[in-house]
N, C-alpha and C positions, 0 to 999 in steps of 0.2 A: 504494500500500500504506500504511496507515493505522499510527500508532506511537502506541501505548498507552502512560501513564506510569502501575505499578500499584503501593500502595502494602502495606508489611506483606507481600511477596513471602516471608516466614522463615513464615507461620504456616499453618494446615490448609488454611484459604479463597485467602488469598494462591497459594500455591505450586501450587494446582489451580487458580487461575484465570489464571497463567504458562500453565502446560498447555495450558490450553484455547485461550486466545489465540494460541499457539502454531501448535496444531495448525489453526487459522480463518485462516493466515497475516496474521497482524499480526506488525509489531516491539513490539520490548516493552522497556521499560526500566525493570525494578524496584525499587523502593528496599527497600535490605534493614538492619537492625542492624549485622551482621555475614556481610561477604560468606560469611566459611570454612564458617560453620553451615546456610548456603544445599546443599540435599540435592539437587535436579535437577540440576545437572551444567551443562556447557555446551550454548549452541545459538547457529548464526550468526546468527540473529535476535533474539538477547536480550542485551540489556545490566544487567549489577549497579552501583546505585549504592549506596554506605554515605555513605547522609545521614539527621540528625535531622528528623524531620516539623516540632518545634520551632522550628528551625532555619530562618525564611520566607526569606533569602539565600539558600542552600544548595537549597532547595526551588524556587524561581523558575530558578535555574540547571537543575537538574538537568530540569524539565518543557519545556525550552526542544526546540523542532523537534515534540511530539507533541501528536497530534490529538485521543486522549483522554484521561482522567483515570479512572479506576477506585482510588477510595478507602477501601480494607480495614483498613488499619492503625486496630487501637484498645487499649485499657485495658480488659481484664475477670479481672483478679486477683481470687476473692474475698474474700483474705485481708485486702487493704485496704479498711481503715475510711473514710476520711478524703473527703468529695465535693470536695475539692477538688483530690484528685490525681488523678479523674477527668477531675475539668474540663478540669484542663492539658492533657493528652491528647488525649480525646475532643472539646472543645468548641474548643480554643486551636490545636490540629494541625489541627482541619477547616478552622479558620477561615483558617491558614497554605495550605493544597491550593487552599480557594477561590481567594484573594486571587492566588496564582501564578499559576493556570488563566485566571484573566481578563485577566491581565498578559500572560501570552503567548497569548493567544486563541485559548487551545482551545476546542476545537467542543464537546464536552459532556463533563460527571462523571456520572460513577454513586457514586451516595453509599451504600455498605452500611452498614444498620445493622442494626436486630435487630426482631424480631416482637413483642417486648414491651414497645416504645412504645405498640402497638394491646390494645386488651382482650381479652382470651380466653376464651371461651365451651366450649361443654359439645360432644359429640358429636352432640347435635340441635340446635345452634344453633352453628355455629363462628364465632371471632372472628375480623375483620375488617379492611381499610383504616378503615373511617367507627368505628370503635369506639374509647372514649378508655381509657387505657392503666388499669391497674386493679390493687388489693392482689394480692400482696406488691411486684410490680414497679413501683409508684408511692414506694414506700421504699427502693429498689435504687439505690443510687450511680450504679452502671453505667446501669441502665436509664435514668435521670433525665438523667446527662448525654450521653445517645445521642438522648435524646428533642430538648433542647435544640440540640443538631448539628444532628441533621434538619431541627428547622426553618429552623435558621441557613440552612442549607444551598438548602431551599424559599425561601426568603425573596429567593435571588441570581436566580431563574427568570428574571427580567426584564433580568439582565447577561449571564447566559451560562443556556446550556440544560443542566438539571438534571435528574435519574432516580434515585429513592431504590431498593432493592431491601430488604427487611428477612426472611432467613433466620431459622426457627427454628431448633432443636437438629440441628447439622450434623454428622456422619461420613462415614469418609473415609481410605486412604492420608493419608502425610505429615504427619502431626499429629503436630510435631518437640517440641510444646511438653510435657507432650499438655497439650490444653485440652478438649474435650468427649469428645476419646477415652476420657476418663479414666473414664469412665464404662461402656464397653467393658474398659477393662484389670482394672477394679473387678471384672468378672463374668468375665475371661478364665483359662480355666486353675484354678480351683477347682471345691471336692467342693460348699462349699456356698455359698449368696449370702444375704444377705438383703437386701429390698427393699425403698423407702418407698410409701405408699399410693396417691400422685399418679398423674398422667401427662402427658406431655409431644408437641408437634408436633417428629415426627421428617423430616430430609430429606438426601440424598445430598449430598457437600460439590460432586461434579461434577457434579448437577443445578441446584446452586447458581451455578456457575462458567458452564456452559452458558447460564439464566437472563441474568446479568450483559451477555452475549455477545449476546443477546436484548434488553435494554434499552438497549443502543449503537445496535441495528440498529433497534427496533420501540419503545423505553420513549416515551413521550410526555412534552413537559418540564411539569415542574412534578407529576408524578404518582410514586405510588410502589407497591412491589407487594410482596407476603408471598409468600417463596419456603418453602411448605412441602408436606409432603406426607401422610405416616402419621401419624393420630394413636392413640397407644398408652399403656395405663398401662405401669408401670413391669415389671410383673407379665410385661403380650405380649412387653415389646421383653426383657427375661432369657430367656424362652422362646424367643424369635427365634435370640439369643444360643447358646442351650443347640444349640440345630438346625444352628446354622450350625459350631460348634464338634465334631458329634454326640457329645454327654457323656450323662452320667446326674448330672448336676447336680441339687443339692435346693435348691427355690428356699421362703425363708422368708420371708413378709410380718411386718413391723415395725410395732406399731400407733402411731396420730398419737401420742401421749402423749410415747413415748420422742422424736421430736423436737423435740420442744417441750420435752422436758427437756433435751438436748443442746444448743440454740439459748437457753434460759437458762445453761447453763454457759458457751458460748460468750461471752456479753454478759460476763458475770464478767470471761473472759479479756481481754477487749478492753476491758477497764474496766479492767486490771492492765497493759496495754499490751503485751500479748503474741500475737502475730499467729497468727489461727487463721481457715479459711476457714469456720469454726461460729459463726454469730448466729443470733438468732430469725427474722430476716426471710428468710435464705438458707435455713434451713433449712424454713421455712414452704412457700418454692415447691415442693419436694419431696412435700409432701401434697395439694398443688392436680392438677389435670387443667385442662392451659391448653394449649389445640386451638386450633386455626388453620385460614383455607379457603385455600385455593389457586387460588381458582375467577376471578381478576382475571388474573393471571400466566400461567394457562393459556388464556384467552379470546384480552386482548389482547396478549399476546407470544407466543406459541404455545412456551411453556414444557411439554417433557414430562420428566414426572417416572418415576424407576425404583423399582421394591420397596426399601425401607429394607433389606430383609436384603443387600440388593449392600452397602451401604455399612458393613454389619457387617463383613461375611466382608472386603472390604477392609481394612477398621481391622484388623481380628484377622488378618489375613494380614500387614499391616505390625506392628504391635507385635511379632507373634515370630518377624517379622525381624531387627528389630531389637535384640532379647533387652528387651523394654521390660519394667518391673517393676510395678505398683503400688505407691506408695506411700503412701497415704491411703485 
């Protein structure tokens, strides 16, 4: 029986991919922030560690006896300005997971990162593995130093066997934080919505998790795969929303203008040093339609993918469990 060491076990991806691992009979041994904030509960097969990814002592120990490595843990606050708090994280924490993993001679990492390393294309052209990463997400902190990871990460193929996986726009149960849920809460439980112009690759967070599970058993090293699924403007997936919720919600499209006016206030603010998750370039992706294929992930890992509305009606069945609020 094979013992998986998973990082970022507190967050959407993390805590569905305990699950899944789980339930494929692996041991697991998650590193979490803080064990109390940990929501799944006990299981004989899973152990909690509270270690800093920082922390490469601490990290070398804790990786000691297991066979994988599945590395979820990252930095995608947008309120922060700054790429070099990024860096630390993203680029300094991966580079801590490597270094352990080969120390104790694990068998292989699955490195997740994100989809918008790759470029994004239109619904008659979707974007791809071979496609280099493209405006707004070439100005994106996050994106920039997810990008650098990955290669970091590509680059060990020849010390230890490597499998990148890069999820778009993920929902899902569990999103303690919320981080993309938020975007589900934004539209949960109101008369009216309004919406930006864009659209986005949407994909289940436990198609995501199953996927990962997939690239242990099938990923090839040194190769990497887009785990995504629906791609939808912003318009279908509120629609989606409205159905799964059955409302009479009135959905109101926002024209590009107004963000682009908003994303110049933002810069203001953040020029006055006052943390707001509104700049120009964040809020830019919002009027883009940046689509993704899925067509590598589903060939050579036999990745199947579910209707995006599962992964709604999840999110919105856990939020008002939870009593979650909106706050933004």
């Amino acid at each position: 029986m094979n013992t998986v060491f998973i990082t970022g076990a507190n967050g959407l991806l993390g805590s569905n991919t305990v699950l899944v691992f789980l339930e494929q009979g692996y041991q697991v041994v998650a590193q979490v922030r803080s064990v109390s904030s940990f929501v799944l509960g006990k299981h004989e097969r899973l152990k909690l560690i509270e270690v800093d990814i920082l922390n490469n002592k601490e990290i070398k120990k804790a990786m000691e006896g297991c066979e994988v490595v599945v590395h979820v843990a990252s930095l995608i606050d947008p309120k922060i300005k700054k790429y070099q708090s990024y860096y630390k994280v993203n680029v300094i924490g991966t580079k801590n997971i490597v270094e352990s993993a080969i120390a104790n001679r694990v068998k292989k990492i699955i490195y997740v990162g994100t989809a918008n390393v790759y470029g994004y294309g239109t619904l008659g052209s979707l974007g791809c593995e071979l496609h280099s990463i493209k405006d707004p997400f070439s100005k994106s902190p996050y994106s920039r130093s997810k990008k650098v990871a990955q290669e970091y990460v590509l680059s060990k193929k020849d010390d230890i066997e490597v499998v990148v996986v890069n999820p778009t726009f993920m929902l899902g149960a569990y999103d303690t934080k919320p981080s993309s849920g938020k975007l589900v809460l934004y539209g949960l439980n109101k008369s009216v919505v309004f919406y930006p112009p864009g659209g986005k690759s949407f994909v289940c967070v436990q198609d995501v998790s199953r996927g990962i599970v997939k690239a242990v058993e099938k990923g090839k090293n040194g190769e990497s795969y887009i785990l995504s699924n629906e791609n939808l403007s912003y318009k279908a997936f509120f629609k989606l929303l409205k159905k799964v919720q059955k409302s009479h919600q009135i959905l109101v499209r926002v024209p590009k203008i107004c963000f682009y006016f908003l994303g110049f206030v933002g810069d203001l603010l953040r020029k006055l040093m006052i943390k707001t998750p509104l700049s120009s370039n964040n809020l830019k992706v919002l009027c883009i339609n940046s689509y993704y294929s899925n067509k590598k992930a589903r060939e050579q890992l036999g990745v199947v993918f579910s209707p995006i509305e599962k992964g709604i009606a999840e999110a919105a069945e856990w939020f008002n469990s939870q009593k979650y609020v909106c706050k933004s």
